[in-house]
C-alpha positions as CSV (number, residue, x, y, z in Angstrom):
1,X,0.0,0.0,0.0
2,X,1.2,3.6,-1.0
3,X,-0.5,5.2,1.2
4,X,0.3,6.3,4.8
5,X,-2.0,4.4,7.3
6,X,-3.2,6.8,10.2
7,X,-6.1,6.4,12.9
8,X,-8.4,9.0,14.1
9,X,-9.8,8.7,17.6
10,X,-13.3,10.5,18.7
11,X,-11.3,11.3,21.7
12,X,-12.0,9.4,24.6
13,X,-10.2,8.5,28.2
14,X,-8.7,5.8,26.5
15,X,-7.5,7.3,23.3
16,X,-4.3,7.4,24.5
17,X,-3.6,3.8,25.4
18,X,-5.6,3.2,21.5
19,X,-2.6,5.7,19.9
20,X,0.0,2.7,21.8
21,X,-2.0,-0.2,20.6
22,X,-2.0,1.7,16.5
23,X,1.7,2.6,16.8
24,X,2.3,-1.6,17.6
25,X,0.1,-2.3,14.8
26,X,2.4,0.1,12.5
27,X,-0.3,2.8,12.5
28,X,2.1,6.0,10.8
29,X,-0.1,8.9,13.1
30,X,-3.2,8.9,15.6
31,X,-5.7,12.0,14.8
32,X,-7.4,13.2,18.4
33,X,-11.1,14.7,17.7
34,X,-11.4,18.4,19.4
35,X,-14.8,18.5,20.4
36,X,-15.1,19.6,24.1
37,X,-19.1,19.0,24.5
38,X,-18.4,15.5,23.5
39,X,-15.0,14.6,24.3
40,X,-12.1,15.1,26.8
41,X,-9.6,17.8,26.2
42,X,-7.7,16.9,22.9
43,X,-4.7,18.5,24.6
44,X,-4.0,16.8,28.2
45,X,-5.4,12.9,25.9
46,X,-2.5,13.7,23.2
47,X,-0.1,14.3,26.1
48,X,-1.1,11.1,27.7
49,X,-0.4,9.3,24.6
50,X,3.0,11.3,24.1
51,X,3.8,9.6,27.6
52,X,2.9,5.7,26.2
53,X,4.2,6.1,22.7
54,X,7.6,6.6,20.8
55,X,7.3,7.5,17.1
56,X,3.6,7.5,16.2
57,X,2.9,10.9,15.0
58,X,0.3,12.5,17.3
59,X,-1.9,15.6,16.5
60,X,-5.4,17.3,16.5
61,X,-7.9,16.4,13.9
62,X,-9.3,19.0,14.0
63,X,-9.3,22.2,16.3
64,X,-11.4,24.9,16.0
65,X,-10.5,28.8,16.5
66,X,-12.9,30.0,18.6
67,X,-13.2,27.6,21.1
68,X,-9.8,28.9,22.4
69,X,-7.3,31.8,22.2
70,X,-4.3,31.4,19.6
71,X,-2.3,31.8,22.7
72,X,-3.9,28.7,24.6
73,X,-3.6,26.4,21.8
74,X,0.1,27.9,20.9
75,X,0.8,26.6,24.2
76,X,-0.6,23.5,24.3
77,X,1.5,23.0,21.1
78,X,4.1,24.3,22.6
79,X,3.5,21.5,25.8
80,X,2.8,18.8,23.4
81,X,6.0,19.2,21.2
82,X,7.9,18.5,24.8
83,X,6.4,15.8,25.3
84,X,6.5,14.3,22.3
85,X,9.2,15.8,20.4
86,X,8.8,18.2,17.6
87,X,9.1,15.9,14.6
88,X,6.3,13.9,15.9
89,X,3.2,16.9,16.1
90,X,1.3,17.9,13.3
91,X,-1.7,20.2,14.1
92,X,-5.4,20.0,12.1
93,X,-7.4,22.8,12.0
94,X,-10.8,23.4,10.8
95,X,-13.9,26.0,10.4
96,X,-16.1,23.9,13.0
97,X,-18.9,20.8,12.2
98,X,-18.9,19.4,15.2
99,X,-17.4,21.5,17.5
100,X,-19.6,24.3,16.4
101,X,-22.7,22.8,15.7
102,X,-22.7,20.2,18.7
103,X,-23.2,23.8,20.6
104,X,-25.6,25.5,18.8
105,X,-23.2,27.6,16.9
106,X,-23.0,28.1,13.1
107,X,-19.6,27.2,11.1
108,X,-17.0,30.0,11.1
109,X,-16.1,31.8,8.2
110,X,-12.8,31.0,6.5
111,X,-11.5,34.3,6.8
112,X,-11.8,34.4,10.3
113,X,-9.6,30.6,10.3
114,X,-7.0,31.7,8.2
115,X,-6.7,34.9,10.4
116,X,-6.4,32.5,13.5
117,X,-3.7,30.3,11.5
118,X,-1.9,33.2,11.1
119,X,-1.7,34.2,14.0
120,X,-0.6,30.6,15.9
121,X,2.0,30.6,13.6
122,X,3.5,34.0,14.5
123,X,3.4,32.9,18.3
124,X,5.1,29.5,17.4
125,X,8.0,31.7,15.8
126,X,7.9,33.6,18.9
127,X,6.8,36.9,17.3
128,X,4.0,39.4,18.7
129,X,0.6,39.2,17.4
130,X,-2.3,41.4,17.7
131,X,-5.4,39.4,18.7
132,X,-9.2,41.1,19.9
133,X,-7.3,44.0,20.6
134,X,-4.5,42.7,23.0
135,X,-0.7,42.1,22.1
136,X,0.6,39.0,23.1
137,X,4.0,36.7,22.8
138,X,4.5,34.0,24.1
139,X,6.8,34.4,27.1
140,X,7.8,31.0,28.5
141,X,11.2,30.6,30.3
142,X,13.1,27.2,29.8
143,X,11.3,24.6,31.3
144,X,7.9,26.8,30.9
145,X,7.2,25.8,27.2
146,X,9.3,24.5,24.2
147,X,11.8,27.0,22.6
148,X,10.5,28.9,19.8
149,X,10.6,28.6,16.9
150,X,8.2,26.3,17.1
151,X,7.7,24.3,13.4
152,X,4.7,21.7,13.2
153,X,3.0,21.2,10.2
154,X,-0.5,22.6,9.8
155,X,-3.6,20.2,7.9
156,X,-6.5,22.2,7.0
157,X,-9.6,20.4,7.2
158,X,-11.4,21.8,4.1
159,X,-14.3,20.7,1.6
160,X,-15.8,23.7,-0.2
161,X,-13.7,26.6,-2.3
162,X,-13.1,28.6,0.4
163,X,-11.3,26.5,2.7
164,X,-9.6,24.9,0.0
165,X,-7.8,28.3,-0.9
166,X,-7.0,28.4,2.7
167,X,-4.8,24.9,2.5
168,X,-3.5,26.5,-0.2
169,X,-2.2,29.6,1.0
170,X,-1.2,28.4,4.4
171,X,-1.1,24.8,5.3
172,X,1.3,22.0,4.3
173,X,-1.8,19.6,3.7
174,X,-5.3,19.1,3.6
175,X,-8.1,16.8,5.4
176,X,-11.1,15.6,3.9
177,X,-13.8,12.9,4.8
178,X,-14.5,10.0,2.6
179,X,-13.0,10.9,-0.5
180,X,-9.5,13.0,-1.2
181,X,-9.2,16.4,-2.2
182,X,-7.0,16.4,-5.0
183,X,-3.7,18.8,-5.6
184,X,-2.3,18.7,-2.5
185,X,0.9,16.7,-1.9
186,X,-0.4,16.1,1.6
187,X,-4.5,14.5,1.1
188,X,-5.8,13.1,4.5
189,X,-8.9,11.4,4.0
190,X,-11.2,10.5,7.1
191,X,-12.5,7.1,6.7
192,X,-15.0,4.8,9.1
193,X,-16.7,1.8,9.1
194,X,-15.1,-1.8,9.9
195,X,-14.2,-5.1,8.6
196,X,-16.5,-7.7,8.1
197,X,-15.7,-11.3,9.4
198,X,-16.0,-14.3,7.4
199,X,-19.4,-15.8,7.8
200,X,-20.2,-12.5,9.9
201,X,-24.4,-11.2,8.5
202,X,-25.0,-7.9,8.5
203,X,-27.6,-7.9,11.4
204,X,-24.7,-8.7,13.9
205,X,-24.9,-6.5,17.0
206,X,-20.9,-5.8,16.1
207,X,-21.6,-4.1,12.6
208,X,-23.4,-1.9,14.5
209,X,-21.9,-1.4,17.4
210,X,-18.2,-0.7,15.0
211,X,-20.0,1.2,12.4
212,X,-23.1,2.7,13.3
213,X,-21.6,6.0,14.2
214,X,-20.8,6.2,10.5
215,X,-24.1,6.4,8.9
216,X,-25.0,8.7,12.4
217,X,-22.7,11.4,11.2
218,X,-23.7,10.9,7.2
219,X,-27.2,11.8,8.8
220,X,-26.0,15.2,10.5
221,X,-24.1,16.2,7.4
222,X,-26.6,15.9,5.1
223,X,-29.0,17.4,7.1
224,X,-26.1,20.8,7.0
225,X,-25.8,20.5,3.2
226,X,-29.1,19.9,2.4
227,X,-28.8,16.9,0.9
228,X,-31.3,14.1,2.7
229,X,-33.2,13.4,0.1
230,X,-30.4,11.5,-0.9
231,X,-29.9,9.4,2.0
232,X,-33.0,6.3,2.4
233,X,-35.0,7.6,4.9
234,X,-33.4,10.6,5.4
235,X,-36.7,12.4,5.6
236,X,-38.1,10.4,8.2
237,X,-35.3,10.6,10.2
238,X,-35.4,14.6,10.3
239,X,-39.0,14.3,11.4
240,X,-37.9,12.5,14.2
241,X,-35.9,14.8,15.4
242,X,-38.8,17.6,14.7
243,X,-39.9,16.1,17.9
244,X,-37.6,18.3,20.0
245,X,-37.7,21.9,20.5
246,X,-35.4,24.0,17.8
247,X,-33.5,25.6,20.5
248,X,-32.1,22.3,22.0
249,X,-32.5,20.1,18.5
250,X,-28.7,20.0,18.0
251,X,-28.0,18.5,21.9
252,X,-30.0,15.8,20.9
253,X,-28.9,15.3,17.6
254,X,-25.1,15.0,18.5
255,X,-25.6,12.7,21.2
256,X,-22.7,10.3,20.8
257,X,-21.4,11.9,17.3
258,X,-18.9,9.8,15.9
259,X,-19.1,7.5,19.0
260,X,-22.0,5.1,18.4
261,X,-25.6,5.6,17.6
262,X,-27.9,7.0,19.5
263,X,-32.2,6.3,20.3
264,X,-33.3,9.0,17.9
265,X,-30.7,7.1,15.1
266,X,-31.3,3.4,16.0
267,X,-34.6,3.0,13.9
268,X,-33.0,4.4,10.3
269,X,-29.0,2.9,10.9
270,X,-29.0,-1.1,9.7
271,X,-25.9,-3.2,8.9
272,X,-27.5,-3.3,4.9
273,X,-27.4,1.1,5.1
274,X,-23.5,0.8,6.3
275,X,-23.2,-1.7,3.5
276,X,-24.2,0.1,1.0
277,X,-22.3,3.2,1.9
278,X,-19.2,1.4,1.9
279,X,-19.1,1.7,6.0
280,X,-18.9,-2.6,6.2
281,X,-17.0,-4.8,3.8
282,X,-14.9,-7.6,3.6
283,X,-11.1,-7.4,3.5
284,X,-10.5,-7.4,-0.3
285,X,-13.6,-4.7,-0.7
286,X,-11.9,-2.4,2.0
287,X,-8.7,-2.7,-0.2
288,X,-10.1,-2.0,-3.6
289,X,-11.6,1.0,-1.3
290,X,-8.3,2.0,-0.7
291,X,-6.8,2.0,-3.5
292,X,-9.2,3.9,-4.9
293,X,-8.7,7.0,-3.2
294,X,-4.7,6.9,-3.6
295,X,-5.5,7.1,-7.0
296,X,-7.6,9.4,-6.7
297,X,-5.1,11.8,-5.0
298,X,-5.2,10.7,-1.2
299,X,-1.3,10.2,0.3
300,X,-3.0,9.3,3.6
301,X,-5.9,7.3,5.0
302,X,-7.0,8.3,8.6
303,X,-9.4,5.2,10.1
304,X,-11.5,5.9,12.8
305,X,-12.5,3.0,14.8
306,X,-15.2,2.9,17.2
307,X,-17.6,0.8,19.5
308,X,-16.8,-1.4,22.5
309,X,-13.4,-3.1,21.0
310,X,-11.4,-0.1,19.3
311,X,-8.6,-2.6,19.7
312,X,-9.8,-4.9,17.4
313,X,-10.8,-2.8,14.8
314,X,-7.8,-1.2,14.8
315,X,-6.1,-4.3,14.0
316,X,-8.3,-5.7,11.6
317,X,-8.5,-3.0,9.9
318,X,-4.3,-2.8,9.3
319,X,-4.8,-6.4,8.6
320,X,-7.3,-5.6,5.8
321,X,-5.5,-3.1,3.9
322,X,-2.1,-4.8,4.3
323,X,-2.8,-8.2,3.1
């Protein structure tokens, strides 16, 4: 296989431990999801796994500007690149699904990111920046933060025009879900879903339980795009959620996002949906998958496990694609 073979982890209490078991499996980098109303702090679960690993690359996929200060994250970058070691951090950074929408809060606008990518880099490089009308540098003695210059690559997480020009202009690559974005030398492309066992039907509680989450999210981004006609039952499964007030709609809806599926989901999600959207196949279907998006343009597949036995998915999965 061409391509570089990465994870991505909905960050959990356990994500670090997962980012040892990847690296043993020969997993190239672990991904850590930044979404604080769902997750643990991406930060303190990277620095855990800087702790239990020794070369897997380790880095956020993907933060979002406004949930913190370009200083705060230039400092956790700072923090993480001690622990780990510069050559091993590479930082996503995106415009906000999840993180923004799991809290009622609209997308930002690309101009706003590419302002706030900016502006971490000049901290990293130890320059002044001007930022909601404060100066600020960062000022850490030895043994307070990493010595600047600070150098990690950036990944821009990107899908429309817009935030394509920004990877363009200022990152060293680009991350999509589900298919590559071409022209980039650097294409991440967020896959899910899991490997289906010899003899293994469709109605197993495991295809569910690994997968589920996939078509849960295909749901939620649809719904943002408008684009549920498209998905079978996509119409029903808005209505269902027409059952809850507007103003709360979105807590309920991103109940376990990218986790597992929750009571609202369970009646429209079935192993045959995930089939057919590619989200559960068998070993030599997952590796016609895959190399169909390196030649498409992807240089790197990020797999995101999920359900009770991350473990195993991981390593079926790196058995799948390797074989």
């Amino acid at each position: 296989m061409g391509l570089t073979l990465s994870c991505a982890f909905a960050t959990s209490l356990n994500s670090h431990d997962h980012a040892r078991i990847a690296e043993s499996l020969g997993y190239a980098r672990a991904w850590f999801y930044d979404s604080p109303s769902l997750y643990p702090d991406v930060w303190v679960q990277l620095c855990r796994a800087a702790d239990r690993t020794q070369h897997i690359g380790l880095g956020t996929g993907v933060i979002v500007p406004h949930l913190r200060h370009p200083m705060t994250n230039a400092a956790a970058i700072a923090t993480l690149v001690s622990a780990a070691g510069q050559e091993r951090v590479m930082v996503g950074v995106g415009s906000g699904f999840t993180g923004c929408v799991s809290m009622g809060q609209r997308p930002l606008k690309w101009s706003y990111v590419a302002n706030y990518i900016r502006a971490l880099r000049a901290l990293l490089r130890g320059e002044e920046i001007e930022w909601e009308g404060g100066v600020a540098r960062m000022l850490h003695w030895p043994s307070y933060g990493a010595a600047r210059p600070i150098e990690v690559p950036i990944v821009i997480a990107a899908a429309g025009p817009k935030g394509i020009a920004v990877a363009k202009e200022l990152g060293q690559g680009v991350f999509g879900a589900f298919e590559p974005i071409q022209g980039f030398d650097w294409s991440v492309v967020l896959i899910m879903g899991t490997v289906l066992g010899a003899g293994e039907a469709l109605s197993a509680p495991r295809i569910l339980d690994a997968a589920g989450h996939g078509a849960a999210v295909m749901f939620h981004y649809a719904l943002e795009h408008g684009t549920l006609e498209q998905i079978p039952e996509g119409k029903d499964w808005k209505k269902a959620y027409e059952q809850v007030p507007e103003r709360v709609r979105h807590l309920e809806m991103h109940d376990g996002h990218l986790v597992g599926v929750n009571t609202r989901d369970r009646p429209f999600i079935t192993g045959e949906l995930l089939s057919s959207y590619g989200m559960v196949m068998d070993r030599a279907a997952w590796r016609d998958r895959i190399q169909a998006l390196e030649a498409g343009g992807a240089t790197e597949i990020a797999y995101q496990p999920a359900g009770s036995d991350i473990p195993r998915e991981l390593e079926a999965f790196a058995e799948a694609v390797r074989s």
